[in-house]
PQR file of N, CA, C, O and H, with PARSE charges and radii, in Angstrom:
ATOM      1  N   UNK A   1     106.311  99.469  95.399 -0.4000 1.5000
ATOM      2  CA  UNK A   1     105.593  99.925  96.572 -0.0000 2.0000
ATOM      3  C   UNK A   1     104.746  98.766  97.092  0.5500 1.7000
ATOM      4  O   UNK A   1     104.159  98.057  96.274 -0.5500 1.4000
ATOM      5  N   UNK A   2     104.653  98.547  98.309 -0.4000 1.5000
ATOM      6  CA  UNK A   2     104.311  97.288  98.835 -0.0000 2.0000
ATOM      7  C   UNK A   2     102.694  97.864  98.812  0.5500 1.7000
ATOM      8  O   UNK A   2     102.444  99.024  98.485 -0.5500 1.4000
ATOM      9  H   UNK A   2     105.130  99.124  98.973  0.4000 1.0000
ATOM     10  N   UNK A   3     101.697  96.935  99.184 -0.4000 1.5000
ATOM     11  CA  UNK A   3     100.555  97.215  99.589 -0.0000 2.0000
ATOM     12  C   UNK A   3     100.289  98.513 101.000  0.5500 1.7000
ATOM     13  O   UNK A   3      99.747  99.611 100.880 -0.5500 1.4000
ATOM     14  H   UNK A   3     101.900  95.993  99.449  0.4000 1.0000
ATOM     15  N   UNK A   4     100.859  97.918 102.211 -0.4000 1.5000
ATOM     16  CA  UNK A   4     100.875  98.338 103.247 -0.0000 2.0000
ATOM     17  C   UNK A   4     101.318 100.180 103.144  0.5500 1.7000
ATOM     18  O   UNK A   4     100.732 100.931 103.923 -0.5500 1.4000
ATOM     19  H   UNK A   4     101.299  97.026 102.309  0.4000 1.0000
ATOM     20  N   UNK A   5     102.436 100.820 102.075 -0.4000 1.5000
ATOM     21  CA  UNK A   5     103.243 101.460 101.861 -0.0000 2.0000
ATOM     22  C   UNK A   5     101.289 102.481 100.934  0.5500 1.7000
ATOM     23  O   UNK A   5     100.581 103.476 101.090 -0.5500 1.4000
ATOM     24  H   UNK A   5     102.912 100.210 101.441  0.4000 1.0000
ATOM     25  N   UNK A   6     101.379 101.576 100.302 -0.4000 1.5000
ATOM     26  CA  UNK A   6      99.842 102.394  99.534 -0.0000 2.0000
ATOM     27  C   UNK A   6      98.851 102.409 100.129  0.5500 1.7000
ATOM     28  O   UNK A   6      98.335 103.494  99.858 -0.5500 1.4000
ATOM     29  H   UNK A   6     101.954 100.768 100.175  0.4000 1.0000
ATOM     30  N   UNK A   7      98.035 101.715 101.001 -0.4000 1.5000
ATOM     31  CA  UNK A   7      97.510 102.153 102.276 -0.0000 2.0000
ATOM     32  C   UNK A   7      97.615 103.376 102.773  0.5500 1.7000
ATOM     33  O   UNK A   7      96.813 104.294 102.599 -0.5500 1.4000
ATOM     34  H   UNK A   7      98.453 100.833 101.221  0.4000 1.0000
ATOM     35  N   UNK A   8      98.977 103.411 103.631 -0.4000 1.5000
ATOM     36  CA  UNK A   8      99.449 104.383 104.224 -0.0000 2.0000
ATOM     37  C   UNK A   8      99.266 105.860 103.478  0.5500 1.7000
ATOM     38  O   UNK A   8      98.782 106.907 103.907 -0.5500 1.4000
ATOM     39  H   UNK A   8      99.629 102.666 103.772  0.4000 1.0000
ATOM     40  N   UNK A   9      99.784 105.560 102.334 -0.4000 1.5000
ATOM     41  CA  UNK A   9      99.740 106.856 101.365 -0.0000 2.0000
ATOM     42  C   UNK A   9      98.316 107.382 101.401  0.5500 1.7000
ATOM     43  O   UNK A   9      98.115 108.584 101.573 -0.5500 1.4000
ATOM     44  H   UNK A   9     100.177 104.709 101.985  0.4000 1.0000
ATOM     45  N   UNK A  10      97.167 106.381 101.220 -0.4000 1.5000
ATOM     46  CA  UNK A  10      96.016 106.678 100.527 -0.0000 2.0000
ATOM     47  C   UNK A  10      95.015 107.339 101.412  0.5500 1.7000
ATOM     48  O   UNK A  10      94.101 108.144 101.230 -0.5500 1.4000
ATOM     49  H   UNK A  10      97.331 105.404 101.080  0.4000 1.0000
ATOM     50  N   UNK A  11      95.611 106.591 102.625 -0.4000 1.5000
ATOM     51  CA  UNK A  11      94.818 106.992 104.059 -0.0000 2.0000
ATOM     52  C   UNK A  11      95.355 108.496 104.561  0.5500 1.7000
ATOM     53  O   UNK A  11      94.513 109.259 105.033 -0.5500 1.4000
ATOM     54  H   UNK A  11      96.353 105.937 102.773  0.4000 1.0000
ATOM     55  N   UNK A  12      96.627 108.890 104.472 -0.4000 1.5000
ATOM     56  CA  UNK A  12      96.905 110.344 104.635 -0.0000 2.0000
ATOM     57  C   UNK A  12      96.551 111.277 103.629  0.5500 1.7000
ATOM     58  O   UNK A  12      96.582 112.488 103.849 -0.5500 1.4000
ATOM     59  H   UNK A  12      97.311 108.270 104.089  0.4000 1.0000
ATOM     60  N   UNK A  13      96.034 110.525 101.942 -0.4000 1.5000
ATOM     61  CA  UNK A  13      95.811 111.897 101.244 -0.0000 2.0000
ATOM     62  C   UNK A  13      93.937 111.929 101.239  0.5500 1.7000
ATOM     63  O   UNK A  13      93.234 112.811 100.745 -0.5500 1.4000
ATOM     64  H   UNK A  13      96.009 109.542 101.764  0.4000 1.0000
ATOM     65  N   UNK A  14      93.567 110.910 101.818 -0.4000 1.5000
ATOM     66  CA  UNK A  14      91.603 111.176 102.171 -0.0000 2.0000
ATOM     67  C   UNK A  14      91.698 111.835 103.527  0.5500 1.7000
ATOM     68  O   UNK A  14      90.819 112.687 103.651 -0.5500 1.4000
ATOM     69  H   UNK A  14      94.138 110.194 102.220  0.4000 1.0000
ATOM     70  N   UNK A  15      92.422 111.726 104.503 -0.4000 1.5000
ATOM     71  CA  UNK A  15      92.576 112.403 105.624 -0.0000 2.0000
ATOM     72  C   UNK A  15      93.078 113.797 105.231  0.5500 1.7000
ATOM     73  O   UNK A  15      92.438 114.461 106.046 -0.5500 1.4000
ATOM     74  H   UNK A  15      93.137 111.033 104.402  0.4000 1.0000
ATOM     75  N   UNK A  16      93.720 114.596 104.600 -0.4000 1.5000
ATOM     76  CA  UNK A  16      94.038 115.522 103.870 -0.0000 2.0000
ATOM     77  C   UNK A  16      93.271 116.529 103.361  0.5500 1.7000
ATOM     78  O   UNK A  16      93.158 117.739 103.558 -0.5500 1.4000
ATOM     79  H   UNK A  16      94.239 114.056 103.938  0.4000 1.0000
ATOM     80  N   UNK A  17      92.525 115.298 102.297 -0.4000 1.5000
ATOM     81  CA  UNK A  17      91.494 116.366 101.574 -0.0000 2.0000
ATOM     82  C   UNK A  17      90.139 116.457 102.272  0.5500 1.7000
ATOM     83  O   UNK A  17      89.349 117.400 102.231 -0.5500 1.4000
ATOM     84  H   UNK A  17      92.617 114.315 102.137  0.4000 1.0000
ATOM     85  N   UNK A  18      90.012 115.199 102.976 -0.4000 1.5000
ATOM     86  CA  UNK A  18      88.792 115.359 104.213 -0.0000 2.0000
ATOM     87  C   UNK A  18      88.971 116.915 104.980  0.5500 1.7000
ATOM     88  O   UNK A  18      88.303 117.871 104.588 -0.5500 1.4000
ATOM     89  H   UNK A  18      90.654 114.433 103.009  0.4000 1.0000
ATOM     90  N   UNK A  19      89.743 117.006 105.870 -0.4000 1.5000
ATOM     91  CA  UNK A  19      90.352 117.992 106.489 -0.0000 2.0000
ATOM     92  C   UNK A  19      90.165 119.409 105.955  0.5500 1.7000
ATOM     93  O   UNK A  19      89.691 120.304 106.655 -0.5500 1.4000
ATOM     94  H   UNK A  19      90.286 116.229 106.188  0.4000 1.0000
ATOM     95  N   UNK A  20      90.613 119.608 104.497 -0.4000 1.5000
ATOM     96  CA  UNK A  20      90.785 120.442 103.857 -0.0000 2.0000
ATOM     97  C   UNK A  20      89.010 120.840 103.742  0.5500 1.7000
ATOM     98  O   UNK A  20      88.415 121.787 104.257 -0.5500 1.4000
ATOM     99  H   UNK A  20      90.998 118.882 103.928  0.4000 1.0000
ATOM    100  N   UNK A  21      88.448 119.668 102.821 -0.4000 1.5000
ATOM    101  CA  UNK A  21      87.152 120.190 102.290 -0.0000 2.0000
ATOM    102  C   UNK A  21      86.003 120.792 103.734  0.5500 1.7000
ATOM    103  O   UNK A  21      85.064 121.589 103.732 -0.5500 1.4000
ATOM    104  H   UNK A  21      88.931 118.899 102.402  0.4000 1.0000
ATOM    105  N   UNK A  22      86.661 119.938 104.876 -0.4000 1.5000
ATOM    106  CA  UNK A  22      86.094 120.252 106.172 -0.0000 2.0000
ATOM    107  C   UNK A  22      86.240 122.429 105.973  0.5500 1.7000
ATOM    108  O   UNK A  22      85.374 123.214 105.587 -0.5500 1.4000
ATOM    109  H   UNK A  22      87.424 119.291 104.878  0.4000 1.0000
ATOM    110  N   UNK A  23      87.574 122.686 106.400 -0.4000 1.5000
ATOM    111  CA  UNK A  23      88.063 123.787 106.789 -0.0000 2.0000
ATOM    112  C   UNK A  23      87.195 125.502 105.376  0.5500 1.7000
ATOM    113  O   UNK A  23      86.753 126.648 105.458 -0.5500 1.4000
ATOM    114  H   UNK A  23      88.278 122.049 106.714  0.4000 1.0000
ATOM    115  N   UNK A  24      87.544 124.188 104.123 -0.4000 1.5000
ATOM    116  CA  UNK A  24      86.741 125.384 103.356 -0.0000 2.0000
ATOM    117  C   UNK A  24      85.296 125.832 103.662  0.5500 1.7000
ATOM    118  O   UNK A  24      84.854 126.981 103.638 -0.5500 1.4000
ATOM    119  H   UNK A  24      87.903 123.257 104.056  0.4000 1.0000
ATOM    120  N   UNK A  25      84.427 124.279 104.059 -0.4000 1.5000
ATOM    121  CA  UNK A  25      83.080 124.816 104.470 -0.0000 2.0000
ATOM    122  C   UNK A  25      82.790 125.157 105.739  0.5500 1.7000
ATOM    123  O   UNK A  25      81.669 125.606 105.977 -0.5500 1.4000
ATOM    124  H   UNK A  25      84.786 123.346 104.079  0.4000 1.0000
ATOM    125  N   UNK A  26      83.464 125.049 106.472 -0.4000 1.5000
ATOM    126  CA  UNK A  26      83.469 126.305 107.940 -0.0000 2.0000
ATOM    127  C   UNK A  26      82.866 127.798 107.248  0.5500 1.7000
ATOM    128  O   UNK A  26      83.344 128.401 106.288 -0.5500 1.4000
ATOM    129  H   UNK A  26      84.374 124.683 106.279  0.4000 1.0000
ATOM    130  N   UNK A  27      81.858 128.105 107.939 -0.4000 1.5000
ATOM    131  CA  UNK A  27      82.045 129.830 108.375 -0.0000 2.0000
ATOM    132  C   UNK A  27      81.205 130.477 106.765  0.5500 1.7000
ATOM    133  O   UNK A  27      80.712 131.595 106.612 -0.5500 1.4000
ATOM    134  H   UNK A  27      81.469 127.615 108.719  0.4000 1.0000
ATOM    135  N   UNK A  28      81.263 129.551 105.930 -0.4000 1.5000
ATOM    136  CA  UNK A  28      80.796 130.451 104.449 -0.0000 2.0000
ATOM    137  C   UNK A  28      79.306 130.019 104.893  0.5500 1.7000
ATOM    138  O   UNK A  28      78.558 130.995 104.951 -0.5500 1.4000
ATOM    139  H   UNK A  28      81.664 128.643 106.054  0.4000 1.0000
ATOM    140  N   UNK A  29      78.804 129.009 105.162 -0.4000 1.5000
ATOM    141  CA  UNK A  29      77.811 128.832 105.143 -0.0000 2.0000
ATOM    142  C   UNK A  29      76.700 128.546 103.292  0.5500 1.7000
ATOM    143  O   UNK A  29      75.526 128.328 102.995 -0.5500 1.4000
ATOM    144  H   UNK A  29      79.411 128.216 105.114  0.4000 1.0000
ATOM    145  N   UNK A  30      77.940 128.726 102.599 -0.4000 1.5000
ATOM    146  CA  UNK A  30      77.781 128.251 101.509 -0.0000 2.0000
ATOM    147  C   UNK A  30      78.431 127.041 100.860  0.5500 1.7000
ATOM    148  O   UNK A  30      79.621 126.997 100.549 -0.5500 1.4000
ATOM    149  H   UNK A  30      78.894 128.903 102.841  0.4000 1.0000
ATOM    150  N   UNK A  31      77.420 125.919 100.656 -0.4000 1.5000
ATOM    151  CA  UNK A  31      77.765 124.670 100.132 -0.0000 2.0000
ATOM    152  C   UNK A  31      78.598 124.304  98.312  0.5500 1.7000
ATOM    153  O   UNK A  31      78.143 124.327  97.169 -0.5500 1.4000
ATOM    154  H   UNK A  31      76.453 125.955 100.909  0.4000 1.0000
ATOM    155  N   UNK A  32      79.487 124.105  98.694 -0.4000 1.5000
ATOM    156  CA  UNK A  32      80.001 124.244  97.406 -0.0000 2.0000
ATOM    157  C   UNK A  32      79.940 122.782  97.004  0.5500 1.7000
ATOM    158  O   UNK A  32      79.936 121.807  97.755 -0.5500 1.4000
ATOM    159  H   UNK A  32      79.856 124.087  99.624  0.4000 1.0000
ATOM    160  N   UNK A  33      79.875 122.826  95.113 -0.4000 1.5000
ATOM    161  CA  UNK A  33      78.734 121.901  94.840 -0.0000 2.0000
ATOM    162  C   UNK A  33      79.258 120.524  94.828  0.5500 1.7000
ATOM    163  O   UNK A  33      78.514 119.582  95.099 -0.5500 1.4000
ATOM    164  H   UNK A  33      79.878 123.618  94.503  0.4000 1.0000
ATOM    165  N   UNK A  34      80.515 120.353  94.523 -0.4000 1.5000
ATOM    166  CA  UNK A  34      81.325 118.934  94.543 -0.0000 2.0000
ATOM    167  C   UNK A  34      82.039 119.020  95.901  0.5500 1.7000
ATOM    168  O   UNK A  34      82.505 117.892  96.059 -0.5500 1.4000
ATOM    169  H   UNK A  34      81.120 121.119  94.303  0.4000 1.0000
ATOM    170  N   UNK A  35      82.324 119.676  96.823 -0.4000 1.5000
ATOM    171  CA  UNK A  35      83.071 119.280  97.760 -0.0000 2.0000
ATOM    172  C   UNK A  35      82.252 120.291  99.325  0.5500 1.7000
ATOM    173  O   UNK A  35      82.329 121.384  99.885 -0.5500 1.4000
ATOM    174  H   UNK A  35      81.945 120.593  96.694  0.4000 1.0000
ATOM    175  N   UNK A  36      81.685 119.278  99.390 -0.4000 1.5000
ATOM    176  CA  UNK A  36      80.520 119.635 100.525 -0.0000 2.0000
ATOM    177  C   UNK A  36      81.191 118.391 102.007  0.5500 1.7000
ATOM    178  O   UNK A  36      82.018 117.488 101.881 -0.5500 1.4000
ATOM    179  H   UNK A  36      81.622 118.389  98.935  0.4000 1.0000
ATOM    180  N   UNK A  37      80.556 118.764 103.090 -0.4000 1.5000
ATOM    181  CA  UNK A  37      80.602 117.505 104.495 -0.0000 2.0000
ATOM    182  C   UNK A  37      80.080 116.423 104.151  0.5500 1.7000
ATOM    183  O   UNK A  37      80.116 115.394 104.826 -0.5500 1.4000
ATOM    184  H   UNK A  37      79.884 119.497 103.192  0.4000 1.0000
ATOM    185  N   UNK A  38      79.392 116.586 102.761 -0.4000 1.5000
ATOM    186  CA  UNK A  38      79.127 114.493 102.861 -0.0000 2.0000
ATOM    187  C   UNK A  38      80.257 114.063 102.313  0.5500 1.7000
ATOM    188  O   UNK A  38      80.642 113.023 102.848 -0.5500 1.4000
ATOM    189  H   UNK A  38      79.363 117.422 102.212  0.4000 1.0000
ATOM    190  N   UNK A  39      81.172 114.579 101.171 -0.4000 1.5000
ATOM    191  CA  UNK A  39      82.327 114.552 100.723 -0.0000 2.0000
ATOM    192  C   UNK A  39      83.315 114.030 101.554  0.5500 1.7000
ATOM    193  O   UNK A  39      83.644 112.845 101.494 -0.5500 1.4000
ATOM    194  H   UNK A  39      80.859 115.423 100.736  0.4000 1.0000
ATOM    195  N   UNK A  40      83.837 114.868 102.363 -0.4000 1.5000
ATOM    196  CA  UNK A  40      84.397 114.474 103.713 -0.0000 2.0000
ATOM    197  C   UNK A  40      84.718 113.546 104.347  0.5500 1.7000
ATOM    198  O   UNK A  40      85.720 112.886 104.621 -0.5500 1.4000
ATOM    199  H   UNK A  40      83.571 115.830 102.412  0.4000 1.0000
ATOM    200  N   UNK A  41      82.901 113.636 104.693 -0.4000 1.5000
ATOM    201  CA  UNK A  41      82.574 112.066 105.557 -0.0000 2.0000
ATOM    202  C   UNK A  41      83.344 110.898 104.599  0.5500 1.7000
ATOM    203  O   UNK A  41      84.261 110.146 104.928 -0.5500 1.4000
ATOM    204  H   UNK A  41      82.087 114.172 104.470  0.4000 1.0000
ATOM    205  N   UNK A  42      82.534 111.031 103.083 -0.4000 1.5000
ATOM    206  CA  UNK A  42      82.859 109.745 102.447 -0.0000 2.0000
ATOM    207  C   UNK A  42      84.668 109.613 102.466  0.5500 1.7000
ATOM    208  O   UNK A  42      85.134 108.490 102.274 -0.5500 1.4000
ATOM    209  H   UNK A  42      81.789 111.642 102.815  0.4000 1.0000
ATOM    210  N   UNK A  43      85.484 110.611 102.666 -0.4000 1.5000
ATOM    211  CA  UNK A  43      86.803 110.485 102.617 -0.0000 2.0000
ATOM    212  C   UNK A  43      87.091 109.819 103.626  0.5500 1.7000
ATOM    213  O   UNK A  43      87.826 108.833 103.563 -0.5500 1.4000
ATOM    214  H   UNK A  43      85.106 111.524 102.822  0.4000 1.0000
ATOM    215  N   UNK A  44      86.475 110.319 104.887 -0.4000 1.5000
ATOM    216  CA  UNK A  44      87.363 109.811 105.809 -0.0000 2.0000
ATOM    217  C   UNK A  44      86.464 108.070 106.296  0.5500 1.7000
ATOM    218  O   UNK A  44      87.106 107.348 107.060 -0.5500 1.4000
ATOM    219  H   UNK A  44      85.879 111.120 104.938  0.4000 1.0000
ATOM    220  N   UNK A  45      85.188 107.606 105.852 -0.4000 1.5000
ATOM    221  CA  UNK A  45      84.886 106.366 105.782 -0.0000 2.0000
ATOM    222  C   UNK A  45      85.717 105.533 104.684  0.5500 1.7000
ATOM    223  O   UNK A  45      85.669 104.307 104.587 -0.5500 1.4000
ATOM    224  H   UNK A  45      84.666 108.192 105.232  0.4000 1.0000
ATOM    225  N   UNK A  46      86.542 106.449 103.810 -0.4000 1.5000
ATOM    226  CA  UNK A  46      86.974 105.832 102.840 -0.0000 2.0000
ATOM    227  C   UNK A  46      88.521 104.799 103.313  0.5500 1.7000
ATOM    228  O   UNK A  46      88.939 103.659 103.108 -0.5500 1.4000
ATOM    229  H   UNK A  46      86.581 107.445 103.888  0.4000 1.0000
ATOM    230  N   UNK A  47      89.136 106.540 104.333 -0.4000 1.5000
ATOM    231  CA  UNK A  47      90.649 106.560 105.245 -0.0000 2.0000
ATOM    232  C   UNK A  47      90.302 105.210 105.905  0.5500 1.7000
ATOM    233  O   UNK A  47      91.022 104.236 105.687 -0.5500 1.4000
ATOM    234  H   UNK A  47      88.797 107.465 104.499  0.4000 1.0000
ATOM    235  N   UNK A  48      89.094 105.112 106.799 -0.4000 1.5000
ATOM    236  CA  UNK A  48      88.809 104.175 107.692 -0.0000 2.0000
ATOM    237  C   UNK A  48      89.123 102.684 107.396  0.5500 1.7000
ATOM    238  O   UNK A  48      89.865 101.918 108.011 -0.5500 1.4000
ATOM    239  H   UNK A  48      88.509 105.903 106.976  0.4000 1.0000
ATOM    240  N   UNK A  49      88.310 102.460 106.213 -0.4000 1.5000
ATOM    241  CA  UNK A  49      88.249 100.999 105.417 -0.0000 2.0000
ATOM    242  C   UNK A  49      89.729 100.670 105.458  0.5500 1.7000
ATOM    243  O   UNK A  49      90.144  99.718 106.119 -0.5500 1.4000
ATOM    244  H   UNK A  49      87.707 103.082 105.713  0.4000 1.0000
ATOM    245  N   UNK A  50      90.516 101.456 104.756 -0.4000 1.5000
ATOM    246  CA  UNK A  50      92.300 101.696 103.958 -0.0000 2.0000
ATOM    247  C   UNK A  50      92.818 101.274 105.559  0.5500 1.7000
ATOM    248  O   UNK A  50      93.756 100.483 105.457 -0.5500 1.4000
ATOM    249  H   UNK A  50      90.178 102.229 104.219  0.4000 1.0000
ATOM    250  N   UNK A  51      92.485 101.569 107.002 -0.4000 1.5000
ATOM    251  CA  UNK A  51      92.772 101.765 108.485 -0.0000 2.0000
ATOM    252  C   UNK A  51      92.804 100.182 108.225  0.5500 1.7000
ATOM    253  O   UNK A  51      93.799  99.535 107.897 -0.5500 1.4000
ATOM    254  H   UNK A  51      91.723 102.212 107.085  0.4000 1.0000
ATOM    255  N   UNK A  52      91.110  99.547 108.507 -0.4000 1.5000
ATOM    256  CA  UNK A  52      91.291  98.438 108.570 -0.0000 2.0000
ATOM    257  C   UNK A  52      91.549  97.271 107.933  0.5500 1.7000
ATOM    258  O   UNK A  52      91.327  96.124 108.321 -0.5500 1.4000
ATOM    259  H   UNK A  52      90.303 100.073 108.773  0.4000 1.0000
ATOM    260  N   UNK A  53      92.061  97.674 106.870 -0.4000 1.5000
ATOM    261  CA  UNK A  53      92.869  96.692 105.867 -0.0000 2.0000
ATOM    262  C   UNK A  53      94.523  96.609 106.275  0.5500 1.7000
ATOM    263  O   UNK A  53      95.195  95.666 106.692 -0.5500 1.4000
ATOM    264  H   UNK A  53      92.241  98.605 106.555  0.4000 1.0000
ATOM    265  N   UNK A  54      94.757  97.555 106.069 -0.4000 1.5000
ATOM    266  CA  UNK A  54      96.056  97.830 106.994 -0.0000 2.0000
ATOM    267  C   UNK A  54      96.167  97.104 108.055  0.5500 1.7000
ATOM    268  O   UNK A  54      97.125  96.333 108.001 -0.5500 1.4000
ATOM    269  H   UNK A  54      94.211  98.322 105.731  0.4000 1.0000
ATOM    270  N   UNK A  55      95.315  97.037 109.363 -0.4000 1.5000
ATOM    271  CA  UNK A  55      95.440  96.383 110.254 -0.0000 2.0000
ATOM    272  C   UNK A  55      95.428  94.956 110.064  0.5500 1.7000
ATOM    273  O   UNK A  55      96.059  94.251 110.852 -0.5500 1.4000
ATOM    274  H   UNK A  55      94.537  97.663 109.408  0.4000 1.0000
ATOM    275  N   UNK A  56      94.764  94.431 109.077 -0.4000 1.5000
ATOM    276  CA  UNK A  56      94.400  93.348 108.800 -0.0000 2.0000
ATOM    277  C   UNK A  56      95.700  92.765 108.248  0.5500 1.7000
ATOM    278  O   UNK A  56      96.133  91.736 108.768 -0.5500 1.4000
ATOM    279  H   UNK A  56      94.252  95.004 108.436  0.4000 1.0000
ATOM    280  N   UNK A  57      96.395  93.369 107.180 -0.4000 1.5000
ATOM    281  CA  UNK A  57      97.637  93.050 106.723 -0.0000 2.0000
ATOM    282  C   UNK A  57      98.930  92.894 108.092  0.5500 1.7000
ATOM    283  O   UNK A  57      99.602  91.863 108.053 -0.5500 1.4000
ATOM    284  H   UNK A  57      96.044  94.204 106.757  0.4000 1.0000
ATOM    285  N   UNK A  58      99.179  93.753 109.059 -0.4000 1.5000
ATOM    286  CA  UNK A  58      99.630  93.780 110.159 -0.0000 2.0000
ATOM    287  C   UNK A  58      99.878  92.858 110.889  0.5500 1.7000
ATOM    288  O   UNK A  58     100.945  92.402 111.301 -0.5500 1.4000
ATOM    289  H   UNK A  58      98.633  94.590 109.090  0.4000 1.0000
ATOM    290  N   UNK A  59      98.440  92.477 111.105 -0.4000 1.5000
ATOM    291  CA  UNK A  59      97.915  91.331 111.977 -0.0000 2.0000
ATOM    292  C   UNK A  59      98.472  89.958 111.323  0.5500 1.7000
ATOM    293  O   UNK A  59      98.999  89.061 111.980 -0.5500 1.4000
ATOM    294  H   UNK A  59      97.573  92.847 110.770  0.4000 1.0000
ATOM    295  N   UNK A  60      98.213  89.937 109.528 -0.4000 1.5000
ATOM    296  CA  UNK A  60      98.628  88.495 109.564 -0.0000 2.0000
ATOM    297  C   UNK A  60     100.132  88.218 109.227  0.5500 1.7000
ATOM    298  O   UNK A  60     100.599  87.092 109.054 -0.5500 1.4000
ATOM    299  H   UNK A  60      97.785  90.666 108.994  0.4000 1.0000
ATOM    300  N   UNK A  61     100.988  89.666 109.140 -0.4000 1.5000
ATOM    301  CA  UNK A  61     102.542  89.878 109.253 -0.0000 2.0000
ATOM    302  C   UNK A  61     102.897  88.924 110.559  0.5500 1.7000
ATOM    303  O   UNK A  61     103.557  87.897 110.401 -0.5500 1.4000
ATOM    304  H   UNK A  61     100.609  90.580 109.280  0.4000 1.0000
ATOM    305  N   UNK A  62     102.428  89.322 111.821 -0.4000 1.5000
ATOM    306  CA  UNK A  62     102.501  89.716 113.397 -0.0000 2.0000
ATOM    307  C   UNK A  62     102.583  87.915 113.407  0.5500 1.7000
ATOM    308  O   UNK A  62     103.489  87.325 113.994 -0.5500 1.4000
ATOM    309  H   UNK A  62     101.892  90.156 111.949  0.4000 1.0000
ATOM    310  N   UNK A  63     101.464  87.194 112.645 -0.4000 1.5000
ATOM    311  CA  UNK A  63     101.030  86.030 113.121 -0.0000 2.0000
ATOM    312  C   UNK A  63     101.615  84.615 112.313  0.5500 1.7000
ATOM    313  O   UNK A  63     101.497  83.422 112.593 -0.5500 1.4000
ATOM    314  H   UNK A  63     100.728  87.674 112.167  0.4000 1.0000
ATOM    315  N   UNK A  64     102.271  85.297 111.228 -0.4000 1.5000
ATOM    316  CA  UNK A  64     103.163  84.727 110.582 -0.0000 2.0000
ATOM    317  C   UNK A  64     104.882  84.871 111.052  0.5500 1.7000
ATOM    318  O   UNK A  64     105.831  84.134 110.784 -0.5500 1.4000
ATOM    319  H   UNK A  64     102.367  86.266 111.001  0.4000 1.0000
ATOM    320  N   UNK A  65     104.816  86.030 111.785 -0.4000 1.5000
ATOM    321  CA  UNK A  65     106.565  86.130 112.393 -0.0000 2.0000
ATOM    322  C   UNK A  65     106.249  85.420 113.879  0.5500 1.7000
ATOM    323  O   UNK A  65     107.334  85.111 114.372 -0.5500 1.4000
ATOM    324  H   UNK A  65     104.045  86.629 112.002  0.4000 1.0000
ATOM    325  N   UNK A  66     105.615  85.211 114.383 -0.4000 1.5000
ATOM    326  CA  UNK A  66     104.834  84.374 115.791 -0.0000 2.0000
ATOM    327  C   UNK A  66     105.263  82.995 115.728  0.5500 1.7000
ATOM    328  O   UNK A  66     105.804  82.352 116.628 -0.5500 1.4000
ATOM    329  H   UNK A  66     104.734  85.462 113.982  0.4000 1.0000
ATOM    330  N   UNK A  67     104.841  82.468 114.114 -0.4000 1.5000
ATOM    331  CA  UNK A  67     104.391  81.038 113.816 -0.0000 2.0000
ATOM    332  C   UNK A  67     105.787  80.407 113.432  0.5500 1.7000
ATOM    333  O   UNK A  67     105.862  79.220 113.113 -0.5500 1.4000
ATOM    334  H   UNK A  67     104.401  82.990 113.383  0.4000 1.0000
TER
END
């Protein structure tokens, strides 16, 4: 599995469980104790980072098939 390939993976399963832990705390109004909206957040700042590494790898693919 290449880097880029685990990225990809890692960034759809924090986007996932972000999503998910989002949808459980809708509406209960009860905070459950390991998987609360800061949880979340930290998933999807996590997706983000995994985003711009990815891009970063991309970019120096792009600039090496250029060169």
């Amino acid at each position: 599995m290449t880097e880029k390939e685990l990225l990809r993976m890692q960034i759809r399963s924090y986007e996932f469980y972000a999503d998910l832990i989002e949808r459980a705390s809708r509406g209960t109004g009860d905070e459950l104790p390991r998987w609360n909206t800061e949880k979340a957040a930290q998933y999807r700042r996590l997706a983000e980072e995994y985003r711009r590494r990815l891009a970063e790898i991309e970019a120096a693919e792009k600039q090496v098939a250029t060169s």
